[in-house]
Backbone atoms as SQL, in Angstrom:
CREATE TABLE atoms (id INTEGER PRIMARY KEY, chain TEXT, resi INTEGER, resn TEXT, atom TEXT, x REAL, y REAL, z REAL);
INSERT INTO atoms VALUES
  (1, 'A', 1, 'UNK', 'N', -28.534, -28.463, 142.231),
  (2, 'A', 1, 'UNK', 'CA', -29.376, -29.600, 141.936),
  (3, 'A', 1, 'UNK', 'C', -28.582, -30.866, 142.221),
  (4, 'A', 2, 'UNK', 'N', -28.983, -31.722, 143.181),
  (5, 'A', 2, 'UNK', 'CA', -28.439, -32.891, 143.490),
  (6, 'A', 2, 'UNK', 'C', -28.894, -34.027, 142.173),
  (7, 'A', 3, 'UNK', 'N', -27.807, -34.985, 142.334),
  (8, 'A', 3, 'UNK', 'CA', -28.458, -36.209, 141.133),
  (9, 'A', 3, 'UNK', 'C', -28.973, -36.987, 141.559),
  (10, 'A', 4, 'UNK', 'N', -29.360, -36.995, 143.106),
  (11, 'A', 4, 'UNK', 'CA', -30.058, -38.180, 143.063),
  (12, 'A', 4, 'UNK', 'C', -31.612, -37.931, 143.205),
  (13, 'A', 5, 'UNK', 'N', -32.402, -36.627, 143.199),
  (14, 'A', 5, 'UNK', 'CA', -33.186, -35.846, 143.575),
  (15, 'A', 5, 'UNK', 'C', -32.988, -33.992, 143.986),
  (16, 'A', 6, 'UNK', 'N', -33.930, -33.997, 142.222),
  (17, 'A', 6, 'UNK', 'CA', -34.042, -32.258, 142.192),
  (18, 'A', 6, 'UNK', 'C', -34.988, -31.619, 142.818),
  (19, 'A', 7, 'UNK', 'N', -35.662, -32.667, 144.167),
  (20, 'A', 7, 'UNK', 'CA', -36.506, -31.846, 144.661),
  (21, 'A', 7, 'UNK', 'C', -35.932, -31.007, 146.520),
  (22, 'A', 8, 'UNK', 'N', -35.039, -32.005, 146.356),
  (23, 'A', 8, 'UNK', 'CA', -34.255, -31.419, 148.068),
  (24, 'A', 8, 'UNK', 'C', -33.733, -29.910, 147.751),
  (25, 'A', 9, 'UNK', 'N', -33.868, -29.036, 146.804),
  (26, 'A', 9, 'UNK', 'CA', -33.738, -27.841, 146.782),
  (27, 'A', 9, 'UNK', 'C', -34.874, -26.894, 147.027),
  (28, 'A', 10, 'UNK', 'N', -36.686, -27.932, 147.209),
  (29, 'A', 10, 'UNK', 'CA', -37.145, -26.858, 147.234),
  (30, 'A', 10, 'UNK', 'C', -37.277, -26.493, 149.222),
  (31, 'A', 11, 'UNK', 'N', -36.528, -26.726, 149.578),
  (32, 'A', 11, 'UNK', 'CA', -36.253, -26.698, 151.070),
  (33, 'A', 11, 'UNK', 'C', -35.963, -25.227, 151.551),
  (34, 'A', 12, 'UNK', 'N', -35.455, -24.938, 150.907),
  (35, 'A', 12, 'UNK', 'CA', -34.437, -23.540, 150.596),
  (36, 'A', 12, 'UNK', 'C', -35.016, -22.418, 149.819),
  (37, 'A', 13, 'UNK', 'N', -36.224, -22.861, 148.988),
  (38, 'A', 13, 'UNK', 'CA', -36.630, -21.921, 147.569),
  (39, 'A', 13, 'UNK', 'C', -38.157, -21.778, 148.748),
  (40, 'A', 14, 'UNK', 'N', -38.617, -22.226, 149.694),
  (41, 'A', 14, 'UNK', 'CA', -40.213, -22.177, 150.301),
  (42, 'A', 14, 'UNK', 'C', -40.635, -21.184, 150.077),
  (43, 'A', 15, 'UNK', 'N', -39.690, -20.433, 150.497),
  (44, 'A', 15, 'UNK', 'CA', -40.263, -18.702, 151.383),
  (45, 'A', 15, 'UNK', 'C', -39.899, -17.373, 150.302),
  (46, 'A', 16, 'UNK', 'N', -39.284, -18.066, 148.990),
  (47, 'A', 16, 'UNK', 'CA', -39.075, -16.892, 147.904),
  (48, 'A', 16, 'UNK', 'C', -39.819, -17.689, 146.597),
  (49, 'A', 17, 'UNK', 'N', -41.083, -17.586, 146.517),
  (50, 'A', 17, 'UNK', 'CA', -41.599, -17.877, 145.280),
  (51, 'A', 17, 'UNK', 'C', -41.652, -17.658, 143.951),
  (52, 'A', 18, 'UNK', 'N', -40.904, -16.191, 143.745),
  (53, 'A', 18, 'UNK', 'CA', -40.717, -15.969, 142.683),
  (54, 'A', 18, 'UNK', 'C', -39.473, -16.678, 142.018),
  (55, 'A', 19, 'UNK', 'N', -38.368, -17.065, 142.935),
  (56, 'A', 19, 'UNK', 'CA', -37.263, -17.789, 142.496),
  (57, 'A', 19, 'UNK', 'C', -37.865, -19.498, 142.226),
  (58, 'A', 20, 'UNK', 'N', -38.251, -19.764, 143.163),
  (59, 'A', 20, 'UNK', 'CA', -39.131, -21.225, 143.198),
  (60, 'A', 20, 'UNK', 'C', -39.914, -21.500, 141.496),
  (61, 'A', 21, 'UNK', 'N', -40.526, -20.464, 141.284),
  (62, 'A', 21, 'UNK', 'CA', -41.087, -20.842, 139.886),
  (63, 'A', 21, 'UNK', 'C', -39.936, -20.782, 138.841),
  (64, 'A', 22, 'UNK', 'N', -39.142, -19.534, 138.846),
  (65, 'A', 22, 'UNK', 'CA', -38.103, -19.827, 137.776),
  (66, 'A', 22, 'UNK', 'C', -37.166, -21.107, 138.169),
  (67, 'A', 23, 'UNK', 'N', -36.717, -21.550, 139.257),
  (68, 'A', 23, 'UNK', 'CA', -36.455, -22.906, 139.541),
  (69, 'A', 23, 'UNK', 'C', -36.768, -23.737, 139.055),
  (70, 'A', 24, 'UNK', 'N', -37.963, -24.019, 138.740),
  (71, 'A', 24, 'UNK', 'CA', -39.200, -25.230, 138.660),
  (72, 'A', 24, 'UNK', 'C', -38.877, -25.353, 136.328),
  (73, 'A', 25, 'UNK', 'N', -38.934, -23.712, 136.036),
  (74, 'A', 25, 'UNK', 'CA', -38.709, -23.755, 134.713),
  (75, 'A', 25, 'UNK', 'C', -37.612, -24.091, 134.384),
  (76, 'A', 26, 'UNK', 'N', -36.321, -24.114, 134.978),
  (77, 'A', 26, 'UNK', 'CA', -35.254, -23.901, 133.973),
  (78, 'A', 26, 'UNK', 'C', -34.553, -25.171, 134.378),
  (79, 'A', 27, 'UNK', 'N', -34.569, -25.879, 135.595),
  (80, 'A', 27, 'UNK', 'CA', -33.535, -26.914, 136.259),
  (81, 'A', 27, 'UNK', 'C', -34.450, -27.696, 136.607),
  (82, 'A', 28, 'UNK', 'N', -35.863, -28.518, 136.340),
  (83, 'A', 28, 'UNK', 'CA', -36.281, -29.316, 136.335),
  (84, 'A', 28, 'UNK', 'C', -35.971, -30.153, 134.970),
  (85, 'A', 29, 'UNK', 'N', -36.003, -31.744, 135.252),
  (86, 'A', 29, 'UNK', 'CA', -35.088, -32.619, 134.281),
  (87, 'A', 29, 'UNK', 'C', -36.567, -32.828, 133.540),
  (88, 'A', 30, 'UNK', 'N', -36.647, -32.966, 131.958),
  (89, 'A', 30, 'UNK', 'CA', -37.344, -33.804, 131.683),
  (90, 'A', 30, 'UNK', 'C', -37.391, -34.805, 131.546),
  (91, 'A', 31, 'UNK', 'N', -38.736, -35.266, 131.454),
  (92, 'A', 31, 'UNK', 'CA', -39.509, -36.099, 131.520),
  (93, 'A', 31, 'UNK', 'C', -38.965, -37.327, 130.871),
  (94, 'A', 32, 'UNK', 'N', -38.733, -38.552, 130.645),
  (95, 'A', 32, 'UNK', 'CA', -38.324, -39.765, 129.842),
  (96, 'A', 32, 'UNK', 'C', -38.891, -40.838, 129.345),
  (97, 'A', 33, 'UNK', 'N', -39.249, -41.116, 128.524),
  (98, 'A', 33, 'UNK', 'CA', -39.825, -42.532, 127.976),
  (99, 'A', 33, 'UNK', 'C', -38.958, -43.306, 127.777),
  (100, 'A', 34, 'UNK', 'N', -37.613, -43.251, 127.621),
  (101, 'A', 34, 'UNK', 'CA', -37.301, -44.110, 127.410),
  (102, 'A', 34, 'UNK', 'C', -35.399, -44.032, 128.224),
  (103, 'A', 35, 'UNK', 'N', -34.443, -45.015, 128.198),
  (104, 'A', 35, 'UNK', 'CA', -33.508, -45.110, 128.399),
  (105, 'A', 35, 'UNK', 'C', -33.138, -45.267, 129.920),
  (106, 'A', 36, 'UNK', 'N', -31.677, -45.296, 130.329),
  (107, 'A', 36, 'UNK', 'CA', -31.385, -45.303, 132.128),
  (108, 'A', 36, 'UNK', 'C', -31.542, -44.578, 132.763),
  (109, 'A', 37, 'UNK', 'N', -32.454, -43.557, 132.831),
  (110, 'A', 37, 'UNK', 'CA', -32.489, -42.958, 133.230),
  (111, 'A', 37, 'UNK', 'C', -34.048, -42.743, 134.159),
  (112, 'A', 38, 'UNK', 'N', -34.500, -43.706, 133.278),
  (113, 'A', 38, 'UNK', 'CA', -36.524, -44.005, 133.885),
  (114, 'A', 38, 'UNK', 'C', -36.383, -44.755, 134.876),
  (115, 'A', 39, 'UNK', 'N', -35.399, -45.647, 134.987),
  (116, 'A', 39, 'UNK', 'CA', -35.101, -46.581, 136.286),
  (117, 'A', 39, 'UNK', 'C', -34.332, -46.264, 137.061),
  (118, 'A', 40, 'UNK', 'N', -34.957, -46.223, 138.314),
  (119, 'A', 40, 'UNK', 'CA', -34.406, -46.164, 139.951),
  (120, 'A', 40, 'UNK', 'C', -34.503, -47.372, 140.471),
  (121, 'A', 41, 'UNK', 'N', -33.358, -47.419, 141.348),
  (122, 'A', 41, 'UNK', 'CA', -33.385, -47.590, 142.650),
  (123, 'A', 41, 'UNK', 'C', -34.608, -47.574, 143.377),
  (124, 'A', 42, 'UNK', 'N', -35.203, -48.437, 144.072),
  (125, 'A', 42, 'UNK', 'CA', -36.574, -47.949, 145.079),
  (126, 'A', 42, 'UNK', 'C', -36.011, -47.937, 146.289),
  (127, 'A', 43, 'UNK', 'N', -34.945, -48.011, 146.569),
  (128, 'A', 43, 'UNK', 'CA', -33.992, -48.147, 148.655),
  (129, 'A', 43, 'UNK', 'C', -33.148, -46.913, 148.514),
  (130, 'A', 44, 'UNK', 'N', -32.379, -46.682, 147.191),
  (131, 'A', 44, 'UNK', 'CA', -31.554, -45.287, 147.102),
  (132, 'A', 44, 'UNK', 'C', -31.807, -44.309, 146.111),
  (133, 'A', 45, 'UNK', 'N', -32.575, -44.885, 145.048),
  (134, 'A', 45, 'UNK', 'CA', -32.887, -43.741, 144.107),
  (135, 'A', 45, 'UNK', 'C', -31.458, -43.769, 143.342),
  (136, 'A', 46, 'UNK', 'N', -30.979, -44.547, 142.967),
  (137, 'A', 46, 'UNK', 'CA', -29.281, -44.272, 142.220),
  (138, 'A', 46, 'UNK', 'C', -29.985, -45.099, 140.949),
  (139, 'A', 47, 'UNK', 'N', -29.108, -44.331, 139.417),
  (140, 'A', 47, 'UNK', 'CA', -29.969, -44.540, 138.144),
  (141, 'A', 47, 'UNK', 'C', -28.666, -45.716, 138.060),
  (142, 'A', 48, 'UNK', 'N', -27.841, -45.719, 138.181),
  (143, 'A', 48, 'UNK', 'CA', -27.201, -46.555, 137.100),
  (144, 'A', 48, 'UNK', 'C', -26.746, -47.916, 138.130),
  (145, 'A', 49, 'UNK', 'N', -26.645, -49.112, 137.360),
  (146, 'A', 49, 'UNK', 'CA', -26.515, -50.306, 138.343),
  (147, 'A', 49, 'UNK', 'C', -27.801, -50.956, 138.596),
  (148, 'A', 50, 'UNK', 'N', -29.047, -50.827, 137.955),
  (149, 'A', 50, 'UNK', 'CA', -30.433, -51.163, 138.095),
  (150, 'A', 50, 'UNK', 'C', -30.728, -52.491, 137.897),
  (151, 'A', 51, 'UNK', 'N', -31.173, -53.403, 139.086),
  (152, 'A', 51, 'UNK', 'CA', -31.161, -54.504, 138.445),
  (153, 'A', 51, 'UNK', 'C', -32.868, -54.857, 138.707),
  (154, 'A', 52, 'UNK', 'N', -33.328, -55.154, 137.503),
  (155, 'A', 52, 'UNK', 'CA', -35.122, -55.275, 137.205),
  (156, 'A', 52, 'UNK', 'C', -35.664, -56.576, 136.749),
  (157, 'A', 53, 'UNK', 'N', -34.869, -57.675, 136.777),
  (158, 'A', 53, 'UNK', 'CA', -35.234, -59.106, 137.005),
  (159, 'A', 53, 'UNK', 'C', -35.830, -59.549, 137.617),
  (160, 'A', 54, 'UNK', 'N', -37.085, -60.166, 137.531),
  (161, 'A', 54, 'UNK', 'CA', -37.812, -60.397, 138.205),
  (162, 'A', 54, 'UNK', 'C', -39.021, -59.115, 139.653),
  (163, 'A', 55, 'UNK', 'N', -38.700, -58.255, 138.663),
  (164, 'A', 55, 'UNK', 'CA', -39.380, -56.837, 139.209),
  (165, 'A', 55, 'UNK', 'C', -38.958, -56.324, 140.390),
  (166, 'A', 56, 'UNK', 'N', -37.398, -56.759, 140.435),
  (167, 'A', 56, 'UNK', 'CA', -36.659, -56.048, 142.142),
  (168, 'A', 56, 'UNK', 'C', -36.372, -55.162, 141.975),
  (169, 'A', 57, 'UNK', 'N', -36.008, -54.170, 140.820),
  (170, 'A', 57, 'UNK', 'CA', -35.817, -52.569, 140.787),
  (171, 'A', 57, 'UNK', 'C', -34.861, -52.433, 141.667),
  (172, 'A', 58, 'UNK', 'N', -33.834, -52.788, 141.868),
  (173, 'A', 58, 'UNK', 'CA', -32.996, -52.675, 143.269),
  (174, 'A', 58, 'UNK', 'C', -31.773, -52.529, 142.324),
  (175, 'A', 59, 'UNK', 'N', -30.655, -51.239, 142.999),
  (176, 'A', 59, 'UNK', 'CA', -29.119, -51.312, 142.494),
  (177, 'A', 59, 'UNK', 'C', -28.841, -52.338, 142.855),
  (178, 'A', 60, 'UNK', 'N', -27.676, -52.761, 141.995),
  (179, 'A', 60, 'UNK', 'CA', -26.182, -53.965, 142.633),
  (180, 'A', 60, 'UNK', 'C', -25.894, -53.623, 143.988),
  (181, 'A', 61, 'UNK', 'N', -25.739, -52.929, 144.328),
  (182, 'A', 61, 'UNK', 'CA', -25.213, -52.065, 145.740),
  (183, 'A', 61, 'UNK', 'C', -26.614, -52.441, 146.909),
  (184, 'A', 62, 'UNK', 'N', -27.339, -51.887, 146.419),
  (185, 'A', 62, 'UNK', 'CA', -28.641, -52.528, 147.580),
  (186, 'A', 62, 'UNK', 'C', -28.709, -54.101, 147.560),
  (187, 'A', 63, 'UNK', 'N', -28.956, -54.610, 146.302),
  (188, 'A', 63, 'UNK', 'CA', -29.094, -55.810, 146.131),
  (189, 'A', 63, 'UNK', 'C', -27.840, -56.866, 146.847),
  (190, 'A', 64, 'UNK', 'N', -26.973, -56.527, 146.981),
  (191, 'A', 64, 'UNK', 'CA', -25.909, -57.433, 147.594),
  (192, 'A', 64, 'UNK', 'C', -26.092, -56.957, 149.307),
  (193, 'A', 65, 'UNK', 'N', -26.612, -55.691, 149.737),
  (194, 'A', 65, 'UNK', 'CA', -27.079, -56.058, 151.077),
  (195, 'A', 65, 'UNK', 'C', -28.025, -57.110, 151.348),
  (196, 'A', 66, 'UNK', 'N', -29.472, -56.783, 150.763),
  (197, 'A', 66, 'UNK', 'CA', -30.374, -57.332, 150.751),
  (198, 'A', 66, 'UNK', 'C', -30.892, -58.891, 150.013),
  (199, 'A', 67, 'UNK', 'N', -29.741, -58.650, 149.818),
  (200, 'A', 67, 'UNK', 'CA', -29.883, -60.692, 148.691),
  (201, 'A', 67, 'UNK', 'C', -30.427, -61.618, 149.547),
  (202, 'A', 68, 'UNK', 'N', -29.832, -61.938, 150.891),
  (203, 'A', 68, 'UNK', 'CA', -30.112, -62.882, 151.550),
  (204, 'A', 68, 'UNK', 'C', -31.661, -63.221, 152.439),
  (205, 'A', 69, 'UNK', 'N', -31.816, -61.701, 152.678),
  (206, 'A', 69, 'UNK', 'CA', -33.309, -61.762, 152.808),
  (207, 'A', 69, 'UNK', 'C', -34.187, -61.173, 152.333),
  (208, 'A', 70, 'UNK', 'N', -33.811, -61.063, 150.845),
  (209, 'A', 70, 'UNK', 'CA', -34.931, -61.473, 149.467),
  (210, 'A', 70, 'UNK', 'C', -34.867, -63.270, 149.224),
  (211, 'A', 71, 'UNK', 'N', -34.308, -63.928, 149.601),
  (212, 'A', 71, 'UNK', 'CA', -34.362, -65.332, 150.049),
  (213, 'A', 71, 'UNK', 'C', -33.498, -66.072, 148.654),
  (214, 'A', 72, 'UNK', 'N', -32.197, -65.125, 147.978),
  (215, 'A', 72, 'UNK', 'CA', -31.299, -65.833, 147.374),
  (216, 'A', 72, 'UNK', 'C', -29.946, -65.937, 148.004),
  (217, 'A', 73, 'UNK', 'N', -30.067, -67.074, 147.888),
  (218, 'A', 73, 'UNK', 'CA', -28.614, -67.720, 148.121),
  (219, 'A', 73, 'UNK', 'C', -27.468, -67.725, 147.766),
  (220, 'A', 74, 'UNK', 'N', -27.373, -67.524, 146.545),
  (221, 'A', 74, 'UNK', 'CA', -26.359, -67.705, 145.551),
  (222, 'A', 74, 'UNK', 'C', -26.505, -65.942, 145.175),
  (223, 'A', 75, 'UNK', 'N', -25.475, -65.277, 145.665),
  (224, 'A', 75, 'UNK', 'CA', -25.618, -63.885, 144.893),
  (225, 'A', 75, 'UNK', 'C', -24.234, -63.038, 144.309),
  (226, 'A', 76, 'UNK', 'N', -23.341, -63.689, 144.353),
  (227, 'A', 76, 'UNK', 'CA', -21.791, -63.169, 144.286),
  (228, 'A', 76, 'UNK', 'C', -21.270, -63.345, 142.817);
């Protein structure tokens, strides 16, 4: 199971379904209401580093590519 997405395993599980369902039961993450873990990334999908100011949902890491043409100036 990767962390940034537990679904790139079902790539591998297609063609044996009986493993695919016990897959699906035992190593699927639940569900969250609450904490760092409800927020992504929308460019990488990475949980931690989330910045949601002003509804950019964007890591530090994306966000310092993309600062300049989200049209801020000042980003360092």
């Amino acid at each position: 199971m990767t962390y940034s997405n537990y679904r790139k395993e079902f790539k591998q599980l297609k063609d044996k379904p009986v493993k695919f369902k016990k897959f699906l039961k035992h190593n699927a993450p639940k569900k969250r209401s609450c904490g760092r873990a409800t927020k992504r990334c929308n460019r990488c999908g990475r949980i931690r580093g989330t910045i949601s100011s002003y509804g950019l949902n964007v890591c530090r890491q994306c966000f310092r590519e993309t600062a300049t043409n989200l049209g801020f100036k000042k980003y360092t």
